[in-house]
Every structure is written in structure tokens, then in C-alpha cells.
C-alpha positions in Angstrom: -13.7 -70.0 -48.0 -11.2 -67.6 -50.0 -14.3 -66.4 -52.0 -16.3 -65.6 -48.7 -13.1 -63.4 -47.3 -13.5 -61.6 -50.5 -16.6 -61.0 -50.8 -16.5 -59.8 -47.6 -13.1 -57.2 -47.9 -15.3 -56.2 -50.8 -18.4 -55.6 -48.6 -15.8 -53.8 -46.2 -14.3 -51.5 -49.1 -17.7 -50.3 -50.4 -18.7 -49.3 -46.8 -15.4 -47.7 -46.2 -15.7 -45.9 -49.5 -20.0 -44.7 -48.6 -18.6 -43.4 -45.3 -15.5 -41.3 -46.6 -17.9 -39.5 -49.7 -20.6 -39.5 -46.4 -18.3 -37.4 -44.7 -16.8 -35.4 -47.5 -19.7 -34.4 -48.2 -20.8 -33.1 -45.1 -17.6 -31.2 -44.9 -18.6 -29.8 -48.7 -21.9 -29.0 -47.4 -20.4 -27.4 -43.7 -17.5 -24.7 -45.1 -18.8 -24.3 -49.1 -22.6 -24.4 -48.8 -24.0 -21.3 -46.9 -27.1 -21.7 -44.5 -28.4 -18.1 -44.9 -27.6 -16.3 -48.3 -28.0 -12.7 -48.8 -29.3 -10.7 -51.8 -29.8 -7.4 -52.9 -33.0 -6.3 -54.7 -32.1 -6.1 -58.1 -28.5 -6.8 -58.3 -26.9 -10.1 -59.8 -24.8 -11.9 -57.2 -22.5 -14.3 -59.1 -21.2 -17.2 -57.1 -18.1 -18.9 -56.8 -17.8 -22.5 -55.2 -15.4 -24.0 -57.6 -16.1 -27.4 -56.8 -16.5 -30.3 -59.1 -19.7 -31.0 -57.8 -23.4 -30.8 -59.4 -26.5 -29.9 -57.0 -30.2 -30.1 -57.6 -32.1 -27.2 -56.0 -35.7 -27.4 -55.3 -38.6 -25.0 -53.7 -41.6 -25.0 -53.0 -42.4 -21.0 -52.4 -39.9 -19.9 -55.3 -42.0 -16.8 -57.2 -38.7 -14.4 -57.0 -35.2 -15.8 -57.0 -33.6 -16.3 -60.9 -31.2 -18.5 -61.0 -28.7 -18.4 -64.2 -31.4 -16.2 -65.4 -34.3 -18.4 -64.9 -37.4 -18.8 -62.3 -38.2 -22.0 -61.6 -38.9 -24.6 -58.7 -36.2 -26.8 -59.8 -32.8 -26.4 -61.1 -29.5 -28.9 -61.5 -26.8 -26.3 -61.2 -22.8 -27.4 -61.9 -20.9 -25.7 -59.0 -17.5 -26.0 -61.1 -19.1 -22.8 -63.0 -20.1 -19.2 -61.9 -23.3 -19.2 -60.5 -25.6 -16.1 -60.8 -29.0 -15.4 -58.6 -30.8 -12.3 -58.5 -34.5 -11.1 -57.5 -36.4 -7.9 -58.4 -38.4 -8.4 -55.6 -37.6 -8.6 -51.8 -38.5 -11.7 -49.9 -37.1 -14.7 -48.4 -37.1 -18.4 -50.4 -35.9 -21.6 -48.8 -33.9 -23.9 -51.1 -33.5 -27.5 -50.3 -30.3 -28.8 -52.1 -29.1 -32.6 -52.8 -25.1 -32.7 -52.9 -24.4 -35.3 -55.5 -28.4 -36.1 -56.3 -28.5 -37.2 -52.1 -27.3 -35.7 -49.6 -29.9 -33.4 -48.5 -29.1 -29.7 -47.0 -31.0 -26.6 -47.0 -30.3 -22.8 -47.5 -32.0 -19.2 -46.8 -32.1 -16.5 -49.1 -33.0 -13.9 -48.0 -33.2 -10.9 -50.6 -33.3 -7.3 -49.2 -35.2 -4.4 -50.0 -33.0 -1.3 -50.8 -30.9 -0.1 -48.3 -28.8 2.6 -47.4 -27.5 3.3 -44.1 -25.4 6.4 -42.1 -21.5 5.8 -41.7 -20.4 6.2 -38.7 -16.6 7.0 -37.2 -17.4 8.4 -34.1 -15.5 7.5 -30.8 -18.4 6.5 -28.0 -18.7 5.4 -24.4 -20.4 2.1 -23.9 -22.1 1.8 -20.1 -23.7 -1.9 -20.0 -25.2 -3.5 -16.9 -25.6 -7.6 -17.0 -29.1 -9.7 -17.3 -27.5 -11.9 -14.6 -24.1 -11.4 -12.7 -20.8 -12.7 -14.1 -18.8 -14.8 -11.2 -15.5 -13.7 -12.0 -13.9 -15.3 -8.7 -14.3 -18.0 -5.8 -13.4 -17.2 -2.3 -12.1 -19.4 0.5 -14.3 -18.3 4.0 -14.0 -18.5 7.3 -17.2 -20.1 9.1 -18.5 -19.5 12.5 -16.7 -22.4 13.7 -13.3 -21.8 12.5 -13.0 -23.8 9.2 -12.5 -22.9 6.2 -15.1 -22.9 3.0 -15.3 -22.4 -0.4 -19.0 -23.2 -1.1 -18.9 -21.7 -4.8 -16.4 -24.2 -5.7 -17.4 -27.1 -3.7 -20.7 -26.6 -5.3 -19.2 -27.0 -9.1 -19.3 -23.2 -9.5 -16.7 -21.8 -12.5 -15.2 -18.5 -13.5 -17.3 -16.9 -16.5 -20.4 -18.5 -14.7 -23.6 -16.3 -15.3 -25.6 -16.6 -11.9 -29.1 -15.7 -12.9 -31.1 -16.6 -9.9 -31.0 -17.4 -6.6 -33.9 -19.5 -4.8 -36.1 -18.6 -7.9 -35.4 -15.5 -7.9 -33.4 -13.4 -10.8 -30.5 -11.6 -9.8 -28.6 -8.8 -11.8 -26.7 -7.0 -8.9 -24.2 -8.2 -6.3 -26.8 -6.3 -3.9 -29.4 -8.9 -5.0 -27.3 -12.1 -4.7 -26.6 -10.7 -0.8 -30.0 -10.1 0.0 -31.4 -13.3 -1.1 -28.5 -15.5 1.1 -29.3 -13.3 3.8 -32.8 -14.3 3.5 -32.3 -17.7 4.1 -34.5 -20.5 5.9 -32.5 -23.1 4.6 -29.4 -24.3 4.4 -28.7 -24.8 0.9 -29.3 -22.6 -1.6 -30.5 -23.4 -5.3 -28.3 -21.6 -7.8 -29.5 -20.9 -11.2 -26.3 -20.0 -14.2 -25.7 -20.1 -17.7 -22.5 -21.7 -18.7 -21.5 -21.7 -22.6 -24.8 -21.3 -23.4 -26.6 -24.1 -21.3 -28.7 -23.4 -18.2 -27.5 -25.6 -15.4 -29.4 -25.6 -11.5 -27.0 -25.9 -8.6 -27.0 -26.5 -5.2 -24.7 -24.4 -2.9 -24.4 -24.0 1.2 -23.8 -20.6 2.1 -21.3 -19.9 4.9 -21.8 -18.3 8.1 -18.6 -15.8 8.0 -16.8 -15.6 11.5 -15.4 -11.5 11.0 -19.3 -10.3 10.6 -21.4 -13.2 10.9 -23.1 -13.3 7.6 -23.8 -16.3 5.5 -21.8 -15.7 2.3 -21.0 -17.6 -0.7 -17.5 -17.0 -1.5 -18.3 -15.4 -5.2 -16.4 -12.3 -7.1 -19.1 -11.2 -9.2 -19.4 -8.3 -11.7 -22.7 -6.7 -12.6 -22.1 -3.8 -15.3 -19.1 -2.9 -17.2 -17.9 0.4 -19.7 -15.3 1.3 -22.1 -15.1 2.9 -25.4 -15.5 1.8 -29.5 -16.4 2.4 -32.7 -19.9 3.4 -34.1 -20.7 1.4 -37.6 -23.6 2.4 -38.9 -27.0 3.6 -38.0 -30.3 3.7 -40.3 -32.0 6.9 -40.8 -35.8 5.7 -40.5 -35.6 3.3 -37.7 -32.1 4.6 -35.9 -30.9 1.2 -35.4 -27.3 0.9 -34.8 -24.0 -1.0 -35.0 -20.8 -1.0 -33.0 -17.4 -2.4 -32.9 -17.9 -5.5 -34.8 -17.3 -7.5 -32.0 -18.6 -8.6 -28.5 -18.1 -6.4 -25.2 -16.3 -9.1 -23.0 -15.6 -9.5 -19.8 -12.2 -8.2 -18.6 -11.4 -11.4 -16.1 -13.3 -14.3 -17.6 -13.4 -13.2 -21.3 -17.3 -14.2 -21.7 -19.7 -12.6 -23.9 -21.0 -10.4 -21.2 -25.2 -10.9 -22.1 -27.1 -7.4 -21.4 -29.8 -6.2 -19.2 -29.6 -2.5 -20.4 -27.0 -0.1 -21.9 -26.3 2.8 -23.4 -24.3 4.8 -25.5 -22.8 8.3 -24.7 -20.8 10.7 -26.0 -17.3 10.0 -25.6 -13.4 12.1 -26.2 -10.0 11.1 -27.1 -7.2 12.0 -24.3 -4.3 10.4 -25.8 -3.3 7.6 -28.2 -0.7 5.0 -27.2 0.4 3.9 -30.9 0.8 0.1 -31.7 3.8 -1.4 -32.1 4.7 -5.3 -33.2 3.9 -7.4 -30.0 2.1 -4.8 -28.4 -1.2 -3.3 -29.2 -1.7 0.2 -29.2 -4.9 1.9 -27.9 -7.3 4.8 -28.2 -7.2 6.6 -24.4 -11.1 8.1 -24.5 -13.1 9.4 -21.8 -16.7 9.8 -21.5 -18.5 13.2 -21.5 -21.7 14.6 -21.1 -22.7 11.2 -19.7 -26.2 12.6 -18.5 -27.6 12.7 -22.4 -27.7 9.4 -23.6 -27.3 8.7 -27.4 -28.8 6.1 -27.3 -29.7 2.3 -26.2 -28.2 -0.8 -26.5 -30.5 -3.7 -26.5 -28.0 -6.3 -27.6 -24.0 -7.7 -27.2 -23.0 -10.4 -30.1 -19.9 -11.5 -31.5 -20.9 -9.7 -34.5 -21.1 -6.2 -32.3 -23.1 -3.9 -30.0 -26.7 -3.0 -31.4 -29.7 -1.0 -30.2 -31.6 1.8 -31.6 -30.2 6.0 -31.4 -32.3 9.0 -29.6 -29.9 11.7 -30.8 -28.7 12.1 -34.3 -25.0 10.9 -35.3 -24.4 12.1 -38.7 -20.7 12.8 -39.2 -19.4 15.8 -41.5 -17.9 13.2 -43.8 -21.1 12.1 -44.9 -24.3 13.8 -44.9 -26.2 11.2 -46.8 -26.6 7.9 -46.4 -24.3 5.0 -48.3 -25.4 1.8 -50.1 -23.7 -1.5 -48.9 -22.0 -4.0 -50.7 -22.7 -7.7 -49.5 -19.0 -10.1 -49.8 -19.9 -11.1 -53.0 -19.2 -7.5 -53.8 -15.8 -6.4 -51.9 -12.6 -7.0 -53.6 -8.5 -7.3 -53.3 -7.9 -3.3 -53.5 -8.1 0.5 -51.9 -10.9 1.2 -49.5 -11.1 4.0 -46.7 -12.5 3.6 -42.6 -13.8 6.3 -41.0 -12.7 6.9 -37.2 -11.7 9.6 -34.7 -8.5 10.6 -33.7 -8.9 13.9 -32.5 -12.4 15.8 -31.8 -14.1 14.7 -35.6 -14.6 11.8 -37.7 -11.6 11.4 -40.4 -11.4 9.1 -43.7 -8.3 7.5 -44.0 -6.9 5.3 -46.8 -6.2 1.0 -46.2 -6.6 -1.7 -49.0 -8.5 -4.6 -48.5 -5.5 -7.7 -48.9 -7.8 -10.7 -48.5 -11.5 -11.1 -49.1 -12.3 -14.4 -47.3 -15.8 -15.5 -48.8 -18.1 -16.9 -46.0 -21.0 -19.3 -44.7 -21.6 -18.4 -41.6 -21.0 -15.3 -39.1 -17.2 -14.7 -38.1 -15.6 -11.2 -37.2 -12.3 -12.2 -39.7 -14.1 -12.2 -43.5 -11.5 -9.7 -44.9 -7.8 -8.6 -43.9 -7.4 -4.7 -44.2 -4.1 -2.9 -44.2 -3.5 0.6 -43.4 -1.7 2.3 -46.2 -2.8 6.1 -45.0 0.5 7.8 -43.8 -0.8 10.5 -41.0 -2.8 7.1 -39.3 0.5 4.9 -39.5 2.6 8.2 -38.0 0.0 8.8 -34.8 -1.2 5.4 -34.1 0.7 2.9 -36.2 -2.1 1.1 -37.9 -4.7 -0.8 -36.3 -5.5 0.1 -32.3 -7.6 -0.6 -29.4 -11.0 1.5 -29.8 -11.0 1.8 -33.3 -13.3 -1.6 -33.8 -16.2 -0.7 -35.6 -14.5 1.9 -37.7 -16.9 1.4 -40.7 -15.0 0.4 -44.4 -15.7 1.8 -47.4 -15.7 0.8 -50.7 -16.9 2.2 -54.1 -19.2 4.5 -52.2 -20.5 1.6 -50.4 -20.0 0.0 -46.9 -18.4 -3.6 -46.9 -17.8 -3.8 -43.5 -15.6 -2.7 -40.4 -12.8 -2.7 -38.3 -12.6 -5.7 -35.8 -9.2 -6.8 -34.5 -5.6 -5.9 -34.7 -2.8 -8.3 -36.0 -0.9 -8.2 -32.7 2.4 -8.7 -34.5 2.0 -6.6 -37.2 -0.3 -3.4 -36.1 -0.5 -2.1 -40.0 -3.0 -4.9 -40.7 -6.4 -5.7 -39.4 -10.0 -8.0 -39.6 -13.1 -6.3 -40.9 -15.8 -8.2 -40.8 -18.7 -8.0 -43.5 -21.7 -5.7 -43.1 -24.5 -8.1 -44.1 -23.4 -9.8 -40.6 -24.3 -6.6 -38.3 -27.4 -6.3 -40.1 -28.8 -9.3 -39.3 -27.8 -8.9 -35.7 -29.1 -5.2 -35.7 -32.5 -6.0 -36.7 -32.1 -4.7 -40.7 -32.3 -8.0 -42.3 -36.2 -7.7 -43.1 -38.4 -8.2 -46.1 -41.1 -6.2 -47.4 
């Protein structure tokens, strides 16, 4: 009996012990093991995991990528050690890796052809209308027959909703939504939104309102939005561009406002209301000549704004176009952003504090700190309007502005360039 117990506690512990190195593992393979990894023709990229672990890497379609100076289809590389890949030629490889000789995962690599892209600087209106309309309240009514409604949220409607159609038919304008309630023959109404990401169908019963007797659904929503950023970067052959280096949002329900059309216009500063600890400052802009568009804007991520130019941005800091530098490349030390303060583009001096090496797409990869003293007099560091400020380093751009330590305005997020590129459409192979 006592040798069956331990046989079993023995059983137990072994499955105990599988399941924690089971999950480990997938942690190892979640934060240290990127999905997508980016190269640069002809430049070594040494890696740095630091972790006592060895992999085996296998492909299939491997006729580029040297690893620790070798070609091959196969490789058992110890991640405790510097790990160097590089590629003369552009093209994209997929790796399938075995954590511990196992666990399987798979990465990307994607190596670039070269590259040089336009700094940017300049201060720029941002007009976007919605693909959809963003409910951004719920209204109580009063029916015909003196009760009172609130069919949005009886019907499971939220704030940050994105109402996409109405009776199968797609909506991006508060005019819309009225004219297909007021076209009624029914009396529900299917509801079509996107909420986090999921498309959900609804069923909603408009109210006949008793002040002008209208069916009505009790919704706040908001079809087009503006305000005023950064520009990043634009490429000189195709004129695809970057902004801000983070999503336009809305104002009430803080979603990731998705976009119909935009455009991009030429835009002024007024005044700047400098940042102090506990308070952000801001960038007071206004736009101008808003009949000559710049250009348009095709896309709204949390990596940025993107589209494609029609007029030409070059600033008078840099006439020519810069090389980038992918993370493995920026470092703990001086750098320089480019924004506008007055009626030009300026270059100002920061150091990059923390480089914060990552797998996947986030806005916060390095901390910057403004160390320029005219920027700290007039705006105190960091302010609203200057996301997307592009950062340079060596001659190259790493990145750019994103947010503002709200306590301490003299410090900042940049986030890294390779992540715009993707998002603007750069990321290709020959």
C-alpha cells in the first residue's frame, strides 16, 4: 500500500515538474523569442538572449541567412552566447525552433533591402473620417406614449462600440444611421458593430420620440475627428509616410478610431503650454491652407498614422535621406529629434536612458530624455503634439517620440523604426 502512495506522489511530482518547464518555456518562448525578426542587407545583427538555454533551428527555404557565420538548414545555437545573423541578400526565411530539443515555435526574418528614408519634424493637421461610427453615448428617450427608452442599452450596446451597419447596410455618418431608422418597416432593427476587435450582430427597437415624432435610437455617435502631430518619416520613391508613433484615439471612449479616409495638411504653432510634473504640456497648432492636401492617410495603428504624400516634405535640416538603425543598433547615449516649435523644423539634443530590446510591436522600446536647454526653457521636455518627432542617432533613425512621462515631462517613449515600417508598407523584399 505505502509503495503504491509513492509511486504515485512520484507519478504526481514528475507531472508537476513537465507542467512547470511546460510553462516556463512558453513564457521563454512568449517575451525572449521574437515572432518577426528584422535584418538589414549586409549588416551583422548580434543577438543577446542571455538565457541558459540551447535551441535547434531548422529551415526549409534557407539560401541567405548566416548564422555565426555559417549557411545552413540546421543549426543548434547556445542562447547563453552572442548570437550573430546576417544576409547579403534581401528576402524573407522562416525558422522553426525547438526550445530545449521540444518545444516547437517558429520565427520570421525578414531581411531588408537598403533603405534610407526622409526625416521629418514638421508640425501637421490630421483630418480623419471613421469606416463606421463610434457610439460614444446612450440616450434615455421619450416614446410616443410617454415612457421612457433607452434602446441602445437595452439592446447590449457599449461606449467605444463601432456601428458599421444598419439593416445590411454600412454606415459611416450620423446622417446614414438616421436615414436607415427612418426607413423602417420593421420594428426592430439589426445592428452590425465591432467591439475589441470582434464583429458582433445586434438587435435594437428604435423609439418613436414624442417632441418630433421620429423613431430614434438613443446613440451619441462620432463620425470624423482632427487634431495635430508629428511627421516621422517619408520615403522618397514611393512617398509613404509615418506619424506620431501612436494611434489617433477617440477623445470620449479612447478606441483606436479605424479609418475610412484622411488626410494630412499643413498645419502652425499658436502657442505652447510647457509641461510641468502632473500636468502635460501641449503644442497649440492650427491648420492652414487646409484646401491643399499633403497627403493621404490610409491607415491608424498603435504603431502610428500612415498613408502615402502628394506634396513634398523635405525639411531644411536634412536634404537627403537617412539610414535606419533597427534596436539591435540604438544604444544608452546622445541622440537628437527633430520637431517644430516655431514656423521650421529644429534638431535638438536628448540621450537615449534605456534601450528596451523587443518581440513584438509596443510604442515604449526606448526611454529618451531631453537634455537640449532652449527645448526644456519653452516647453519643458516632452509635450502634447510632438509624438512622432523622429530620433536620431549616428546619422541614422532609431525611432520617435511617443508619449510623455506625466510626472516627469523631461523624459519620454520612442518607439523603434523597424515598427512604423512594417505598418507603413516598407517592410518588403526584393
Amino acid at each position: 500500500m505505502r509503495e503504491k502512495l509513492s509511486r504515485k506522489r512520484i507519478s504526481l511530482f514528475f507531472i508537476c515538474v513537465t507542467l512547470v518547464f511546460g510553462v516556463l518555456s512558453l513564457v521563454v518562448c512568449s517575451y525572449f523569442v521574437p515572432r518577426e525578426l528584422y535584418l538589414l542587407k549586409g549588416k551583422d545583427s548580434v543577438i543577446e538572449y542571455g538565457l541558459p538555454v540551447t535551441v535547434n533551428i531548422t529551415s526549409e527555404n534557407n539560401e541567405i541567412l548566416q548564422v555565426n557565420g555559417n549557411i545552413a538548414t540546421e543549426y543548434d545555437v547556445k542562447l547563453d552566447e552572442p548570437v550573430t545573423v546576417k544576409s547579403d541578400e534581401a528576402g524573407i526565411v522562416d525558422l522553426k525552433l525547438k526550445i530545449f530539443g521540444i518545444l516547437p515555435t517558429s520565427v520570421q526574418v525578414k531581411v531588408l533591402p537598403d533603405l534610407k528614408l526622409y526625416p521629418g519634424g514638421q508640425l501637421v493637421g490630421v483630418k480623419l473620417e471613421t469606416e463606421g461610427v463610434v457610439i460614444v453615448g446612450l440616450q434615455e428617450l421619450e416614446g410616443a406614449d410617454g415612457g421612457m427608452y433607452n434602446p441602445g442599452d437595452e439592446a447590449g450596446l457599449m461606449l467605444g462600440d463601432i456601428l458599421y451597419k444598419v439593416n445590411n447596410k454600412n454606415v459611416n455618418t450620423a446622417e446614414e444611421v438616421i436615414q436607415q431608422i427612418n426607413n423602417l418597416d420593421k420594428e426592430t432593427v439589426k445592428v452590425e458593430i465591432l467591439r475589441n476587435k470582434e464583429k458582433k450582430s445586434l438587435e435594437i427597437s428604435p423609439v418613436k420620440c414624442k417632441s418630433d415624432d421620429q423613431y430614434r435610437l438613443g446613440l451619441w455617435v462620432r463620425d470624423n475627428t482632427a487634431g495635430i502631430g508629428t511627421m516621422t518619416f517619408f520615403e522618397g520613391v514611393t512617398n509613404k509616410f509615418g506619424a506620431l508613433g501612436h494611434p489617433i484615439t477617440d477623445i470620449t471612449t479612447n478606441i483606436t478610431i479605424p479609418v475610412k479616409d484622411g488626410s494630412i495638411v499643413s498645419s502652425k504653432v499658436l502657442s505652447i503650454l510647457p509641461g510641468k510634473s502632473g500636468t502635460p504640456g501641449e503644442i497649440r497648432g492650427i491648420f492652414y491652407n487646409e484646401d491643399k492636401t499633403l497627403g493621404h492617410l490610409s491607415k491608424n495603428t498603435e504603431n502610428g498614422i500612415f498613408g502615402k504624400l502628394t506634396e513634398n516634405l523635405k525639411n531644411e535640416q536634412y536634404s537627403k535621406p537617412l539610414e535606419i538603425a533597427l534596436q539591435n543598433e540604438v544604444k544608452v547615449g546622445p541622440a537628437k529629434i527633430l520637431t517644430t516649435l516655431e514656423d521650421k523644423v529644429e534638431s535638438f539634443d536628448v540621450y537615449i536612458e534605456e534601450v528596451n530590446k523587443q518581440t513584438q510591436k509596443d510604442g515604449k522600446g526606448m526611454v529618451v530624455r531631453v537634455t537640449d536647454e532652449r527645448l526644456l526653457k519653452e516647453t519643458g521636455g516632452i509635450i502634447q503634439g510632438m509624438s512622432g518627432s523622429p530620433i536620431i542617432q549616428d546619422e541614422k533613425i532609431v525611432g520617435a517620440i511617443t508619449h510623455v512621462f506625466v510626472n516627469d515631462p523631461t523624459k519620454g517613449y520612442g518607439i523603434f523604426i523597424e515598427w512604423m515600417l512594417d505598418e507603413a508598407g516598407l517592410v518588403v523584399v526584393e
